[in-house]
C-alpha positions in Angstrom: -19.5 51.4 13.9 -18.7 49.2 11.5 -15.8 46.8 11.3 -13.1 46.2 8.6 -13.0 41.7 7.9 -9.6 40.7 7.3 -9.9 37.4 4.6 -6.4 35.7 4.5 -5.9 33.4 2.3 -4.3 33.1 -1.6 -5.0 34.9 -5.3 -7.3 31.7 -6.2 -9.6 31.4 -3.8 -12.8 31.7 -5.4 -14.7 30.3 -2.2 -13.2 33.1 -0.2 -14.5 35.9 -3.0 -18.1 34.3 -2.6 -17.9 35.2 1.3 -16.0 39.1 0.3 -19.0 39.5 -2.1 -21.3 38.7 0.0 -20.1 40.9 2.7 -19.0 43.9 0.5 -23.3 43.7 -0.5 -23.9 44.4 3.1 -21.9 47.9 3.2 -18.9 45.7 4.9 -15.6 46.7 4.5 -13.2 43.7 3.3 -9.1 43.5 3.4 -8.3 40.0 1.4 -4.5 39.6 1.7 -2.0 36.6 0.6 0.4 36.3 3.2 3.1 35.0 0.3 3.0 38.5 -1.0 4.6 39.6 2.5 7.5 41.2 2.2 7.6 41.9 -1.4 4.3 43.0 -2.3 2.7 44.1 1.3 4.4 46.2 4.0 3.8 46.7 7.9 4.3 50.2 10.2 2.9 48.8 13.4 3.1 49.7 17.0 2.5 49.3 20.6 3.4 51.0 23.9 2.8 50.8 27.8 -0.8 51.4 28.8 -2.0 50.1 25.0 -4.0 47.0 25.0 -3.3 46.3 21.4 -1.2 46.4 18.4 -2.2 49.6 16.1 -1.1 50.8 12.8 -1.4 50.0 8.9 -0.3 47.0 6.8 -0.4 48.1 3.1 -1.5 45.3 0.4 -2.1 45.5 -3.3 -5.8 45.3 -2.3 -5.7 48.6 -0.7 -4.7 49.7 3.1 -5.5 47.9 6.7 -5.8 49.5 10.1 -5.5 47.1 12.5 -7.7 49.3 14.6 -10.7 48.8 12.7 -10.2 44.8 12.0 -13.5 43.3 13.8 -12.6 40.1 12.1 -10.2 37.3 10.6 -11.6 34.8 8.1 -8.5 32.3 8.1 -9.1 30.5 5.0 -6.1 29.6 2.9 -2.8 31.2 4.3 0.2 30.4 2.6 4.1 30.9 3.1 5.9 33.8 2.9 8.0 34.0 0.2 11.7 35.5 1.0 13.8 37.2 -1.8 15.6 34.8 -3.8 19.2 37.0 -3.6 19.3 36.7 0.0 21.4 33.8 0.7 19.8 30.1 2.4 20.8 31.1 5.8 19.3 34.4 5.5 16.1 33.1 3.6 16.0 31.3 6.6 16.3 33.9 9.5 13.9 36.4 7.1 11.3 33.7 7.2 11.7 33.7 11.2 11.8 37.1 11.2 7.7 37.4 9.6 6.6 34.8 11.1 7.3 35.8 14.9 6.7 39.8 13.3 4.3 40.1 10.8 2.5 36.7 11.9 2.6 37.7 15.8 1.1 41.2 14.8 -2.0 38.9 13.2 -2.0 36.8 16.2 -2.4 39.7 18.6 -5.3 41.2 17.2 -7.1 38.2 18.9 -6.0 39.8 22.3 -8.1 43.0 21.5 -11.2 41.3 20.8 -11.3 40.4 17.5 -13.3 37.3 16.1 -11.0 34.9 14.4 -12.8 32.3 12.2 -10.8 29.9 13.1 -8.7 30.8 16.1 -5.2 29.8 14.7 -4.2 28.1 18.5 -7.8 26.5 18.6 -7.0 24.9 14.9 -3.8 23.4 15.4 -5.5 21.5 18.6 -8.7 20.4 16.2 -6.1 18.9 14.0 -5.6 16.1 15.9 -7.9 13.3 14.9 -7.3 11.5 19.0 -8.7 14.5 20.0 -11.6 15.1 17.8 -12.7 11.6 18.3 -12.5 11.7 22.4 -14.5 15.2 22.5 -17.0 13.8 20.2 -17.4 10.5 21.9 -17.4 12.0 25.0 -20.4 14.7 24.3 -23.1 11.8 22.8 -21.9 11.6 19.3 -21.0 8.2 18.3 -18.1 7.2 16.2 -16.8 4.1 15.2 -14.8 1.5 17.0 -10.6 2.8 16.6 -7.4 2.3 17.4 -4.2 3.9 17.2 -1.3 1.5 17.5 2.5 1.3 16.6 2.2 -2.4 18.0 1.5 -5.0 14.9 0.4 -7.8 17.7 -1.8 -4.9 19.4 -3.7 -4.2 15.6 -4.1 -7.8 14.7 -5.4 -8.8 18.2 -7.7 -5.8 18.3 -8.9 -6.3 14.7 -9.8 -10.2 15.4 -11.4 -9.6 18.7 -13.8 -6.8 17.1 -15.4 -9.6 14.4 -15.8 -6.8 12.2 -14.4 -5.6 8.8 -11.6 -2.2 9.4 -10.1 0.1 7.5 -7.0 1.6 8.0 -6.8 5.8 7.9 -4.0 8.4 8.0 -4.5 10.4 11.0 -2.7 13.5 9.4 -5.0 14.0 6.8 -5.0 12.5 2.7 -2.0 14.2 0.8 1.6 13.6 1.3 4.6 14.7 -0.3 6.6 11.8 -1.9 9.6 12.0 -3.2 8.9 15.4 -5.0 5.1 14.1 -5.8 2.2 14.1 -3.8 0.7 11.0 -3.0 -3.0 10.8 -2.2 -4.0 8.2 0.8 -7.8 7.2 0.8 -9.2 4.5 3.1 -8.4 1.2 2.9 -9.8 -1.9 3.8 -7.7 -4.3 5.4 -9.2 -7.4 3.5 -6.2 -10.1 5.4 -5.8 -9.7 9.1 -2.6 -11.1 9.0 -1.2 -7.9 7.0 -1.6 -6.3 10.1 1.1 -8.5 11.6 3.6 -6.9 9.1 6.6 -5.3 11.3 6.6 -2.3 9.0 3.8 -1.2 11.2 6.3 -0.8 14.1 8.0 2.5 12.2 5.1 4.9 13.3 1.5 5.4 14.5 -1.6 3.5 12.3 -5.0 4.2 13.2 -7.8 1.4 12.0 -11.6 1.8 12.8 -14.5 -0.3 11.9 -16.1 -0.1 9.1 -19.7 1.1 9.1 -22.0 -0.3 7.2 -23.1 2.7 5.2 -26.8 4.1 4.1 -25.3 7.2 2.9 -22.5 9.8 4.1 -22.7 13.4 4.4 -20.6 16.6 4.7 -22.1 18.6 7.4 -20.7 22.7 7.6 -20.6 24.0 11.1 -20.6 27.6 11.0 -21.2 29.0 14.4 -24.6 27.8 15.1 -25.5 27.0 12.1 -25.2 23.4 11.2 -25.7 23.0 6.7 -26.0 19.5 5.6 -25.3 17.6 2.3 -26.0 13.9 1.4 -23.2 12.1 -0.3 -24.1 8.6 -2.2 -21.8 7.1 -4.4 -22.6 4.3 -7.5 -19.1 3.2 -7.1 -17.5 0.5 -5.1 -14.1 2.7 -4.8 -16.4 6.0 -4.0 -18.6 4.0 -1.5 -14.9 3.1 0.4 -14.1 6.8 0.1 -16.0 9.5 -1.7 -13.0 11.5 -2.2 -11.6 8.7 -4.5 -14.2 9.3 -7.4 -15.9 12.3 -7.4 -16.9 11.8 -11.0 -19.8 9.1 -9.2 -21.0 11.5 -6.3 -24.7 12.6 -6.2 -25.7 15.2 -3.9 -29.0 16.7 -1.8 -29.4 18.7 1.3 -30.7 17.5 3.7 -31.5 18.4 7.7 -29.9 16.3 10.0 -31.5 15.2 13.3 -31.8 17.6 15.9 -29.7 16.2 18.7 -26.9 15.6 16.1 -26.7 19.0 14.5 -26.9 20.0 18.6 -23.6 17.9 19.5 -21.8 19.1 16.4 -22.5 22.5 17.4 -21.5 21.6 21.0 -18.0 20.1 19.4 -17.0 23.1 17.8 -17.6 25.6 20.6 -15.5 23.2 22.7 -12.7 22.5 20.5 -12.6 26.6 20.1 -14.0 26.5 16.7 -16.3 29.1 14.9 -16.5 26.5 11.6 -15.4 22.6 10.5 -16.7 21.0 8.3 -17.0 17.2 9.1 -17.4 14.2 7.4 -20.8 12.2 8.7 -21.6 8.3 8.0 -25.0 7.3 8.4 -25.5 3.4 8.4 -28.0 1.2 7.7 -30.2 1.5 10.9 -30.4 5.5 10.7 -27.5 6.2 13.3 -25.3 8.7 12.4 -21.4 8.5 13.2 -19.2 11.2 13.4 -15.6 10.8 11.6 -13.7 13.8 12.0 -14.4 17.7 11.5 -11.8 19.7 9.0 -11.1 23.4 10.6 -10.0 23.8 7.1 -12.5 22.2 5.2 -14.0 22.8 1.3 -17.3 23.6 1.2 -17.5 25.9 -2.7 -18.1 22.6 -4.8 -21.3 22.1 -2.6 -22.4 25.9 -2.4 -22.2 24.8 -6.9 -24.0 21.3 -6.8 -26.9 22.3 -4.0 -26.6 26.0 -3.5 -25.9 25.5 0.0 -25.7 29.0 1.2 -22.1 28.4 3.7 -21.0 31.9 2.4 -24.0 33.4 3.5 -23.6 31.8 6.7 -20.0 32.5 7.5 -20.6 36.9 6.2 -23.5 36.3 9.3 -20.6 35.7 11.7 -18.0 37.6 10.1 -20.2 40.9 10.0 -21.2 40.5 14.0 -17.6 40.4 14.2 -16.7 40.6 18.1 -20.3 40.8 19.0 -21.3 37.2 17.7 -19.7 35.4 20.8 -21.8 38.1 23.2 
């Protein structure tokens, strides 16, 4: 029989509709819903009872009808927040927004409990994003990754950084954007070019995490999606783009390429034991051909490398979306 894929994520997603269109070609049935558009524009009549071993029922969206029976699985791409009426008042906003989150949300969250694949497991992807623990899983299966610490202490980081004898750069742990004053400010790596910065007591007012810098031959973005592992070269003809390729994409050429085999094996290996069906994580290789891990993304882009290399991620994920419950057999 064949299973209904549920793609949550919003109305511009056109990395999602590469994945729905490849699935819809294979006679799959596909449910792409906005979770903003909850309660306005989608509606729930769920339900449950002693003896049941899952929620059952339809949610209605402008993309057509859902039966939460017949959801094999989740693609959790892009959600976004529900969006409460504007008359109610801010209190009320406020309990209404409880209200689908613990309801429409928990009714989501259940249909893991009846077997259905979830791509990524929403419990699973708040853990992954934690860069301490991504680093400590990774170090502690064989991949290597550069020298770090995490410090609130300004003595601690200027000790640490002399004792290495190495050049570091400072990274936010909580990823590159961040909401400033009503703007967003964008965060790349930074080199710390004076040690004695580092003795700055501003550095007391919350967590900093500096690593060493690797000498780099090239970086990659490597797309873990279940056991495949799809690889792209990243080189840079920029100073600012070799720091952080993120920070100039305009100087970014790209190729795929295979990565070695007991590599691709330990990225594979992270995944499955941070609870992750896909990541997409952000390789250095440096000068003497070893390859260190930075951090994995349960979120991560992949569409603008599907457009520069044709690397086939949406062919990859409609693989494990259409075995559905049966791909973890």
């Amino acid at each position: 029989m064949t299973h209904t894929v549920l793609i949550i994520t919003d109305d511009s997603d056109t990395v999602a509709e590469r994945v729905a269109v490849e699935l819809v070609e294979r006679g799959i049935p596909v449910v792409t819903m906005d979770t903003a558009d909850f309660p306005a524009q989608i509606s729930m009549a769920t339900h449950i009872e002693s003896g049941s071993d899952s929620w059952t029922g339809v949610i209605s969206t402008p993309r057509g009808d859902l039966d939460l029976a017949g959801v094999g699985a989740v693609y959790m791409r892009r959600p976004t927040q529900f969006r409460m009426d504007e008359e109610m008042t801010s209190p009320e906003r406020a309990f209404a927004y409880s209200e689908a989150r613990y309801g429409f949300g928990g009714v989501l969250s259940a249909l893991r409990q009846s077997g259905t694949l979830w791509v990524n497991d929403p419990m699973a992807a708040m853990r992954a994003e934690y860069k301490p623990v991504q680093l400590a899983l990774a170090a502690r299966i064989g991949l290597k990754i550069p020298k770090t610490l995490i410090t609130s202490d300004p003595h601690a980081a200027h000790a640490w950084a002399k004792g290495i004898g190495e050049p570091i750069v400072y990274k936010p742990l909580g990823g590159i954007w961040h909401a400033d004053e009503g703007q967003v400010r964008v965060v790349y790596t930074t080199p710390i070019k004076d040690l004695d910065d580092l003795r700055d007591p501003a550095m007391s007012r919350t967590a900093q995490m500096f690593q060493a810098w690797i000498d780099k031959a090239c970086e990659a973005r490597a797309v873990v999606v279940g056991s495949q592992v799809l690889t792209v070269r990243i080189d840079s003809s920029t100073e600012q783009g070799t720091i952080d390729w993120r920070s100039d994409y305009d100087s970014l050429s790209y190729e795929r390429i295979d990565l070695p085999g007991d590599v691709r094996d330990r990225l594979v290996e992270l995944h499955e034991r941070l609870g992750l069906i896909f990541g997409a994580v952000d390789l250095v290789c440096d000068t003497h051909g070893q390859w260190y891990f930075l951090e994995t993304n349960q979120s991560g882009e992949w569409g603008w490398l599907n457009l520069k290399t044709g690397l086939p991620v949406h062919t990859a994920m409609a693989d494990v979306l259409q075995k559905g419950p049966a791909w973890a057999r």
